[in-house]
C-alpha positions as CSV (number, residue, x, y, z in Angstrom):
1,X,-35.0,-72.6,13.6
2,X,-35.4,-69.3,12.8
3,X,-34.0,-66.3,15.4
4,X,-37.9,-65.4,16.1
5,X,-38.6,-68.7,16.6
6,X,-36.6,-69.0,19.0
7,X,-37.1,-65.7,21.3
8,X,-40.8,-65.9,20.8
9,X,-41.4,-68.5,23.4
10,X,-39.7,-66.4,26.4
11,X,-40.8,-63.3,25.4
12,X,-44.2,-63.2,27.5
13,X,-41.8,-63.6,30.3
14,X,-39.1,-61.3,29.4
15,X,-41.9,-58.6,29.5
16,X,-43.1,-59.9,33.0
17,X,-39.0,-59.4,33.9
18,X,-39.3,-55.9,32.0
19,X,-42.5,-54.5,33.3
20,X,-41.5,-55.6,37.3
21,X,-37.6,-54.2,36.8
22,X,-39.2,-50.2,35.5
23,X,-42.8,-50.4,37.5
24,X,-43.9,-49.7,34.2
25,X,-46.1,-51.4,31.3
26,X,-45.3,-48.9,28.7
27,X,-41.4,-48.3,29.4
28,X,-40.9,-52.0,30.1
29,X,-42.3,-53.4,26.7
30,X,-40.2,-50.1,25.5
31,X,-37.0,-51.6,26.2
32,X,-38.2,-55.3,25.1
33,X,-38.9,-53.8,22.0
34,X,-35.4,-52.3,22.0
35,X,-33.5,-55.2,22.7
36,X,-35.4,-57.2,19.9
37,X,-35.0,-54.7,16.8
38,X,-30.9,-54.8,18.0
39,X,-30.8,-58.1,18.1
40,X,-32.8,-58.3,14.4
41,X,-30.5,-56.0,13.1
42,X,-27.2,-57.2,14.2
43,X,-26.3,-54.4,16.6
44,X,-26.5,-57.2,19.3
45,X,-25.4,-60.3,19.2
46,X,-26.4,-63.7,22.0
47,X,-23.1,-65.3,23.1
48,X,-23.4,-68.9,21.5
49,X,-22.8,-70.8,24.3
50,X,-25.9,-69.7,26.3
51,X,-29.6,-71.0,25.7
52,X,-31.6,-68.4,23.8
53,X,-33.7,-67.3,26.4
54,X,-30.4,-66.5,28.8
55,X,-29.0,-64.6,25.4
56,X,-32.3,-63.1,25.4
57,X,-32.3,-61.4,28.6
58,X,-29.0,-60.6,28.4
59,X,-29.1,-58.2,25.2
60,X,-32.2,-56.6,26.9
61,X,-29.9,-56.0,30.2
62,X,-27.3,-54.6,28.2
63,X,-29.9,-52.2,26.3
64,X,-31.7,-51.4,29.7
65,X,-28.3,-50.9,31.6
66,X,-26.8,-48.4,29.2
67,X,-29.8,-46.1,29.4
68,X,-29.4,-45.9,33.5
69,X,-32.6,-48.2,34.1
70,X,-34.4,-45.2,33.1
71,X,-36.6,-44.3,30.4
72,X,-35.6,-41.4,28.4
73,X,-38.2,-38.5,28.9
74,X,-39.5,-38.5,25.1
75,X,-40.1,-42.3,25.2
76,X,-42.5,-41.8,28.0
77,X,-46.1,-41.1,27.8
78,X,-47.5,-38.0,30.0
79,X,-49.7,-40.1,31.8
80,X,-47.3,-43.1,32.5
81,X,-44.8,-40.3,34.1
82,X,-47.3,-39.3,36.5
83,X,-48.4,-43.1,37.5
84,X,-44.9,-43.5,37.9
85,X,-43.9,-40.5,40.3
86,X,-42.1,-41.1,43.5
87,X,-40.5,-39.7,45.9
88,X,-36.7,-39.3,45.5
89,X,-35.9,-41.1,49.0
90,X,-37.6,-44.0,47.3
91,X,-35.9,-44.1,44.0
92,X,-32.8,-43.8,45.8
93,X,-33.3,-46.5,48.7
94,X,-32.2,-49.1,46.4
95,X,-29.8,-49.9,43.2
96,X,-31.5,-50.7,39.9
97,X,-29.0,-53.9,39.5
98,X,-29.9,-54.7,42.7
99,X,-33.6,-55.1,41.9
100,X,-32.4,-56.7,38.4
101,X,-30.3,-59.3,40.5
102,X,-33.8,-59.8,42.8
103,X,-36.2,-60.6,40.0
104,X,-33.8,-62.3,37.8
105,X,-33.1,-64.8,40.6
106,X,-37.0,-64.8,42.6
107,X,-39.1,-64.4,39.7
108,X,-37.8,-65.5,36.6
109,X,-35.6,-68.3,38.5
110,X,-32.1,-67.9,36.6
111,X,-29.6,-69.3,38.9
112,X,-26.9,-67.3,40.1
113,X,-24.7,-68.0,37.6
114,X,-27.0,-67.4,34.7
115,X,-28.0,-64.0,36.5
116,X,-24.3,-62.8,36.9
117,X,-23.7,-63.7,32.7
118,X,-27.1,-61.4,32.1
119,X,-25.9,-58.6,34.3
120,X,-22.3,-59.1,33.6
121,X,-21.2,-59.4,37.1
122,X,-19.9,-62.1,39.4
123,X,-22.3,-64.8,41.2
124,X,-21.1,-63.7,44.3
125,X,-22.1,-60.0,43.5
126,X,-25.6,-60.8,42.2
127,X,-26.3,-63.1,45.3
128,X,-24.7,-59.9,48.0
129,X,-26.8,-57.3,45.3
130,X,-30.1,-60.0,46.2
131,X,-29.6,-59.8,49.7
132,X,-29.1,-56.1,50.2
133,X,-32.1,-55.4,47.8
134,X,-34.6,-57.6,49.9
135,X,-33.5,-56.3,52.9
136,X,-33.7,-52.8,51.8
137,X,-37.3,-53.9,50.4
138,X,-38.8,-55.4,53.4
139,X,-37.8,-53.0,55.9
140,X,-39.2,-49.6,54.2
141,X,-42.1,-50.9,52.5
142,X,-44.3,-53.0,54.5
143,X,-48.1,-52.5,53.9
144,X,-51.9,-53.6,54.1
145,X,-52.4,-56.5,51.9
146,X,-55.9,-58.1,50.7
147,X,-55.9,-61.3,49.6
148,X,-58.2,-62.4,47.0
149,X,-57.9,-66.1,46.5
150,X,-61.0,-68.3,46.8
151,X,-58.5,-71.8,47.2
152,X,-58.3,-72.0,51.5
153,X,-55.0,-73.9,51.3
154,X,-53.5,-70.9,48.6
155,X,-54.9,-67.9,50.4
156,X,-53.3,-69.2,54.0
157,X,-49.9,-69.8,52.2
158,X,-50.3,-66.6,51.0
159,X,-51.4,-64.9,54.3
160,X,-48.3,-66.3,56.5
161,X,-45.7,-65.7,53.3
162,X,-46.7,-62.1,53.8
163,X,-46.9,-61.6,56.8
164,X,-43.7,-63.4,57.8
165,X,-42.1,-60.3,55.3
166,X,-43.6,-57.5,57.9
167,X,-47.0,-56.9,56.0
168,X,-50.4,-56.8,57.0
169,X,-53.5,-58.9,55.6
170,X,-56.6,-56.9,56.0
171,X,-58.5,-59.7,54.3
172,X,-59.2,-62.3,52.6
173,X,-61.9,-62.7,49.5
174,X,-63.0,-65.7,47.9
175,X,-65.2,-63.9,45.5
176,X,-65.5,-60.7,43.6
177,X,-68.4,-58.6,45.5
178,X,-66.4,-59.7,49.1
179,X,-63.3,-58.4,47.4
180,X,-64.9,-55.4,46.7
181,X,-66.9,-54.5,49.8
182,X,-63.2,-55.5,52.0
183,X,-61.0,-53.0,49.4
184,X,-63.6,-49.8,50.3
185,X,-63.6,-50.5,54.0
186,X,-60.2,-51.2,54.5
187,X,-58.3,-49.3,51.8
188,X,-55.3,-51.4,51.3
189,X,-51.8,-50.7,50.5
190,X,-51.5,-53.5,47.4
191,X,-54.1,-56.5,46.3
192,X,-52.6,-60.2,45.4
193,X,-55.1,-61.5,43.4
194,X,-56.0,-64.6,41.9
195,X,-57.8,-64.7,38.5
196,X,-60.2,-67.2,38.5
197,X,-62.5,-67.3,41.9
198,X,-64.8,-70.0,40.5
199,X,-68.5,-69.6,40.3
200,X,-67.7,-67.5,37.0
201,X,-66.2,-64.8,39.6
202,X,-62.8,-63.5,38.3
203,X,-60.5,-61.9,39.9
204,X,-59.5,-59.4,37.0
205,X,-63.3,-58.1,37.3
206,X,-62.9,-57.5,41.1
207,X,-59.6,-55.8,40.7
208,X,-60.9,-53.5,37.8
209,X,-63.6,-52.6,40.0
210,X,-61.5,-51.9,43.4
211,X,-59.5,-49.6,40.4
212,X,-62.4,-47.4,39.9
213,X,-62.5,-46.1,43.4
214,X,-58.8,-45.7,44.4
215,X,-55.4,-46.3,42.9
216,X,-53.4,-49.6,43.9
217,X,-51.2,-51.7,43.4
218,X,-52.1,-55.1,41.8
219,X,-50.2,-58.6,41.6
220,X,-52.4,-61.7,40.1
221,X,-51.7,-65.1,40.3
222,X,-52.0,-67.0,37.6
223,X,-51.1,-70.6,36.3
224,X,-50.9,-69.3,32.7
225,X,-49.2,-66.2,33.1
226,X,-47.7,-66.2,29.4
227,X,-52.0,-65.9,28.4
228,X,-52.4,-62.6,30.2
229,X,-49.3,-61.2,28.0
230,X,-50.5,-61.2,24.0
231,X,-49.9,-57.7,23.6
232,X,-53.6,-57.8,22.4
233,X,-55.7,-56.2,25.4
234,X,-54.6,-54.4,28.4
235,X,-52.3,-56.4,30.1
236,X,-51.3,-56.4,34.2
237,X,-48.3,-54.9,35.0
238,X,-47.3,-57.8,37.7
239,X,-47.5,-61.7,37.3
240,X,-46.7,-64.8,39.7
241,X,-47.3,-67.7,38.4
242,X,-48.8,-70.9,39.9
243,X,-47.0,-72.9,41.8
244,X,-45.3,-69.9,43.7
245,X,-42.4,-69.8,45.1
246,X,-42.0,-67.8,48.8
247,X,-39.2,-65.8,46.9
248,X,-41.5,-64.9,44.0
249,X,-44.1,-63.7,46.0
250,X,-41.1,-61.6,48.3
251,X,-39.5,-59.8,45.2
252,X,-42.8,-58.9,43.4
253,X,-44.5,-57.4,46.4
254,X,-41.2,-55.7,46.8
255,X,-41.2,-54.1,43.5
256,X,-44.8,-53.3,43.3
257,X,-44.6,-51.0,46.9
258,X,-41.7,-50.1,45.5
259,X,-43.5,-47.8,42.2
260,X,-46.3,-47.2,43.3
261,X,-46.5,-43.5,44.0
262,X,-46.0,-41.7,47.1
263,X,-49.4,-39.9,47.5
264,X,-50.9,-43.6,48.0
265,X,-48.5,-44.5,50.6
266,X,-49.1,-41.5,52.7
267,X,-52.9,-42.5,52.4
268,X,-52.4,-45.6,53.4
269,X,-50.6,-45.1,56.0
270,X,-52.7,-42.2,57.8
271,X,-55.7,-45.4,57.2
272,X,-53.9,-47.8,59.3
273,X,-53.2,-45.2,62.2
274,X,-56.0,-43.1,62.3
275,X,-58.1,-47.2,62.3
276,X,-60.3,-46.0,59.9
277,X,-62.7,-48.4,58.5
């Protein structure tokens, strides 16, 4: 088998990972990109006792580690700078390999020891670097959150896993005009959204709509997230897939509050005390 052959089946979710870890489509796929031309070329080789897709991760940690978890400024487009602006108290609040440890472990469900050989660290650090980061996360963040999820059981497991983390649910939508209608009156801080509503009502077509009035944050939930990530249309920035996991649903929230910009944040929050509706 071929070395693309054997990348190309983890590389939807390496791009989830990448996308999640910067808070940004365009500097995410950046640094995917990255780690694959090295790795074509021979400037990075996967240790060959690991499984490809550990390997895989690993050279893009490497790549994404030596640049400081940022994005230099010329790799950046204009636009994708401002969506990405925040306050420095935010960037600050929390370690990049702390959030790398988080997502490698909640969302793309390396164990510990896999995780400590992709950020070259210990298992007890990445599991101390997991615990700091959530609590960090939960404690400055929490927000208004509308459910859009037309599956009873889903949406309630949703609800109490989000609330139990310190967050609000200002609703819940089962279809795309109720999703709508609940996003203008109550002005949420982020939207977990599933994609298919049934009765031909999607989720994505809600969302794009609740995006024409106000900028939010969006996570969809998805039983086929590696379909949503082709490359080929515009693509969501943040993906759980079906079945969840608590912990998946914890870290992506958690990095979604975490990039969206502070302007938002301030709105939101003068919403929920002012009761506006």
């Amino acid at each position: 088998m071929s070395m693309s052959q054997s990348y190309a089946p983890h590389l939807p979710y390496l791009r989830r990972y990448a996308r999640a870890l910067t808070g940004s489509q365009s500097s995410g796929d950046t640094y995917v990109r990255a780690a694959l031309s090295a790795l074509l070329a021979g400037e990075q080789k996967v240790d060959g006792g690991v499984s490809p897709r550990v390997g895989l991760y690993q050279v893009f940690q490497a790549i994404w580690s030596s640049a400081s978890g940022r994005m230099e400024s010329g790799m950046q487009p204009a636009n994708d700078v401002k969506k990405r602006s925040a306050p420095e108290t935010r960037l600050a609040m929390l370690d990049a390999q702390k959030r790398a440890a988080l997502l490698l472990t909640s969302v793309e469900a390396f164990s510990l020891a896999e995780a400590a050989f992709i950020v070259d660290g210990s298992p007890e650090e990445v599991l101390r670097a997991i615990l700091d980061a959530q609590n960090l996360i939960d404690r400055q963040l929490a927000s208004r959150i509308l459910i859009i999820e037309d599956e009873p059981i889903i949406a309630l497991d949703l609800d109490n896993l989000v609330t139990e983390l310190g967050h609000t649910v200002v609703g819940i939508a089962t279809t795309r005009d109720d999703a709508v209608a609940m996003a203008l009156s109550e002005r949420p801080g982020l939207v977990l959204a599933d994609i298919n509503l049934g009765e031909s009502s999607s989720g994505i077509d809600a969302v794009a709509e609740i995006l024409n009035s106000f900028d939010i944050p969006v996570i969809f939930i998805t039983a086929h997230p590696e379909k949503l990530l082709t490359g080929e249309r515009p693509e969501p920035t943040y993906l759980i897939a079906k079945p969840f996991l608590p912990e998946s649903i914890q870290a992506t929230v958690g990095q979604a509050l975490f990039f969206h910009t502070a302007e938002n944040k301030v709105a939101y929050a003068n919403h929920a005390s002012t009761g506006a509706h």
